[in-house]
N, C-alpha and C positions, 0 to 999 in steps of 0.2 A: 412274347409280346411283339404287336408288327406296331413299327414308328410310323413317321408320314414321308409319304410320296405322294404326295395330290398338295393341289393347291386349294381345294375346293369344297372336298370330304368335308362331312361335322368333325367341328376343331373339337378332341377331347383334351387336349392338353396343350400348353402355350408357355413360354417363357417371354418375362418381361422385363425392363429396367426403367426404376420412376427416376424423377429431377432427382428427387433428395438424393438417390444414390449416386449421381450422373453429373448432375449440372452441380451439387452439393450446395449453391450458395450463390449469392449475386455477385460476391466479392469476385468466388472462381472463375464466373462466368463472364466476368470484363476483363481478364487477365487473358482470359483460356478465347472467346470466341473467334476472333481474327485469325489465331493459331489452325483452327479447327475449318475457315473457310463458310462461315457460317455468312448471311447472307447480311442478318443485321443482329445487336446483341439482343439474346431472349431477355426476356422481363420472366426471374427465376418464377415470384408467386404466380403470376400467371401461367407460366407454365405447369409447377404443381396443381393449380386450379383443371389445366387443359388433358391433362394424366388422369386424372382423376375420374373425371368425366368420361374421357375414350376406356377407363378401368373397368364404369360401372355398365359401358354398352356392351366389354366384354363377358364380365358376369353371368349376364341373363343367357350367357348361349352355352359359357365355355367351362365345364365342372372343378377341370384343376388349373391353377396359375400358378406358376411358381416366380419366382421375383430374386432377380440376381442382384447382390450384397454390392456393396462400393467394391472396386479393384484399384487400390493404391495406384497403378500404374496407366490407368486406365482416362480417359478425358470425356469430353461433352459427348462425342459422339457414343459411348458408350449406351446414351438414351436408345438407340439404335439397334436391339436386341436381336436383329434379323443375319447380320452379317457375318459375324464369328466363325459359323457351323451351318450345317446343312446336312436336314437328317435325310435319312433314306429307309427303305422300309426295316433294315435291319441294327441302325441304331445312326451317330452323329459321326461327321469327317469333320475336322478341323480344321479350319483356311486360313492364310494368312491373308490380310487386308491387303487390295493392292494401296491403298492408303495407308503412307509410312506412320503416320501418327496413332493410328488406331491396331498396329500389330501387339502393341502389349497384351491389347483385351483376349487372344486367342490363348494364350497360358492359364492365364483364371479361366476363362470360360469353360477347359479342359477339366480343370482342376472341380467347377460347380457340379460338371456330368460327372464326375466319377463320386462327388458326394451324394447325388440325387441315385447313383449305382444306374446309370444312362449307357450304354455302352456306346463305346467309341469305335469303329470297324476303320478307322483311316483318317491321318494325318496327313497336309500338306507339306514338304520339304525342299530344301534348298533354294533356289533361284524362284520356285513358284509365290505366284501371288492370284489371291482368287477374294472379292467377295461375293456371299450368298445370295445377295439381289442378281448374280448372274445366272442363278441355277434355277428354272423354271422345271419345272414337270408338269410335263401337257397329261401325262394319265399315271398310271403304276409303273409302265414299262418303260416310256419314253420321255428321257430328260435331256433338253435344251438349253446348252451354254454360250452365253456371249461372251466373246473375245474381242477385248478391247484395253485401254487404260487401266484398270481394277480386276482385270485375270486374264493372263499373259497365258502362251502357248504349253509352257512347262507346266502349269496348274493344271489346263486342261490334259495335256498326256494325263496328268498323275491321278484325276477324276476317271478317266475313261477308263483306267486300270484298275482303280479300287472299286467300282459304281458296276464291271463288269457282269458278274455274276446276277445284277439287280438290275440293268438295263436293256433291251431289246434295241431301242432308238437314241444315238445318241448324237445331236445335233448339234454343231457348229455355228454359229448367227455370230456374223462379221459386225463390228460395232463401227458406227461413224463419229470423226473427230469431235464434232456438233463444237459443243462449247468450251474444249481442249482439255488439256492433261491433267487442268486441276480442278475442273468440274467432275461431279456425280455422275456418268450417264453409266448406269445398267441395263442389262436388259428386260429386267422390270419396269425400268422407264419405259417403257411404251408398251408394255403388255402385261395385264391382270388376268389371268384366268378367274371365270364366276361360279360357274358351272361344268363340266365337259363339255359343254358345245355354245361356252357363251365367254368370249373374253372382253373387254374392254383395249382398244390400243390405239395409240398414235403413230396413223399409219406413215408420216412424213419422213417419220428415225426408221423404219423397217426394210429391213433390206427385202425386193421383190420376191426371191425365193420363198423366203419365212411368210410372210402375207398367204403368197399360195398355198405353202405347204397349209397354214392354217384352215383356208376357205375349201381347201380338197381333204381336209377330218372334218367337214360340216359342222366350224366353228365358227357361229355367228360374231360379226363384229361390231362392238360401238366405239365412234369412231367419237374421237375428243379433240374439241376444236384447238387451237393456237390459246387462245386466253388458261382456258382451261388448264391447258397439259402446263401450263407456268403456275399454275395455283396447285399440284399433284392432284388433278385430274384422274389419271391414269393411272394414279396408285390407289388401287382399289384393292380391298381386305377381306376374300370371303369366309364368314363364320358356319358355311353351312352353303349346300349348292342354292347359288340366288338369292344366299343372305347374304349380304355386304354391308362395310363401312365406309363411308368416304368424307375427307374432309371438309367442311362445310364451304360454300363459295364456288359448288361447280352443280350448278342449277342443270344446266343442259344435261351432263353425262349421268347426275341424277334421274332425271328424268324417266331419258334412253333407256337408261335401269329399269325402273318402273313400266317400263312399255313390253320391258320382255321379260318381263312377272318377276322382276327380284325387288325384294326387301328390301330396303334402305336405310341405315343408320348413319347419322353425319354427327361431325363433336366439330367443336372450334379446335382448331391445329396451327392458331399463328405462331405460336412461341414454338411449340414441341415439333410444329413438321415443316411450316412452312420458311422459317427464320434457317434450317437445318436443314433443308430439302429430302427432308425424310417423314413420307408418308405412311400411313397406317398397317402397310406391310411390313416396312421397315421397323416399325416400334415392337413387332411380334416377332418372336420365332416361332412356328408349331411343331411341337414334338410330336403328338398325335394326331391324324383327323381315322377316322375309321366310316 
């Protein structure tokens, strides 16, 4: 069975985590959100209301879901189901979070793939820290990691080693300070692939290089204004080449979408994405797109 390497492929298979297993309660979540960096405290029902809802727009596209259990050790950001791993076409590598809070969820995480019989081809170790909003694949062959805050230089050796045999191109994109050491910025912040030749990005965080490199593989760009890329604009969810999700409140990059033939689904994402600056990619992992 081949996993995923595309960002863009029809999603056949997806890993998830709802509130109830994550957020677990209101009580947890006025204890736990400050800890976590969150922006402001979720409102838990609304949140399982806003899960719900991004669940059912998964549904209609995605055949298997599978839904990761509470992890004792594990916090809010758990909701987060994107960062743990990152599969490749021959099965999952397991990352350490560069956020120290969220490193317990990579032990369970391990522990779900080997009950789901997921195979694991490589683990991060020692000094390494990486997470998987770093790890972009622009096609099958060629995968693009940011280095910055949330995956250090020793994570990437240890990628480039393991990912060998699976990678033809393996890119480097220098991450900038932006909003400092205890802000989110990955390199999915400013770059969605739609399609092969369609990403969404905010070209302001993009180091010149990568811009280019993108526009000379004749990958069309929409470009997401300031307003925007503060509501996760830019974090855009493809179920299918030119099917997308995006969370609702980014009118313009909608649009843009719409003008260059993709399909649009939006859900309300105040509590679950926007409160937590984790956008609709972020709430996925794909195990599959074929």
């Amino acid at each position: 069975m081949s996993f995923c390497s595309s960002m863009y492929k029809p999603l056949e298979r997806v890993i998830v985590k709802r509130p109830e297993e994550s957020f677990i309660n209101q009580e947890n979540v006025s204890k736990e959100w400050k800890r976590f960096n969150y922006l402001e405290e979720p409102n838990y029902e609304e949140a399982v209301k806003e899960h719900a809802t991004f669940i059912s727009i998964l549904e209609k596209h995605v055949p298997n879901i599978d839904y990761l259990p509470v992890f004792s050790d594990a916090g809010l950001d758990s909701l987060y189901a994107h960062d743990p791993v990152k599969f490749t076409t021959e099965g999952a590598i397991i990352l350490k979070s560069g956020k120290t809070v969220r490193q317990p969820e990579a032990e369970a995480y391990k522990e779900f793939l080997k009950e789901k019989n997921i195979p694991i081809i490589g683990e991060l170790t020692g000094d390494a820290v990486s997470d998987a909003g770093d790890l972009v694949w622009l096609d099958d062959r060629t995968l693009a990691v940011g280095l910055g805050y949330r995956t250090n230089a020793e994570a990437i050796r240890q990628l480039k080693e393991i990912t060998a045999p699976l990678v033809d191109e393996f890119i480097v994109v220098q991450l900038p300070h932006d909003q400092g050491v205890h802000e989110c910025l990955h390199l999915m912040s400013f770059i969605s692939m739609v399609d092969h030749d369609l990403a969404v990005v905010y070209s302001r965080l993009m180091p010149v290089f990568f811009r280019q490199l993108l526009i000379e593989r004749g990958i069309q760009l929409i470009e997401v204004s300031d307003d925007e890329y503060m509501n996760l604009g830019c974090n855009v969810l493809a179920l299918a080449p030119r099917v997308c999700v995006i969370a609702e409140g980014n009118n313009q990059t909608k649009q843009q979408l719409i003008d260059a033939g993709a399909e649009v689904y939006e859900y309300k994402g105040q509590e679950i994405s926007y409160k937590g600056t984790g956008g609709p990619t972020c709430l996925t992992c794909p195990v599959v797109r074929k």
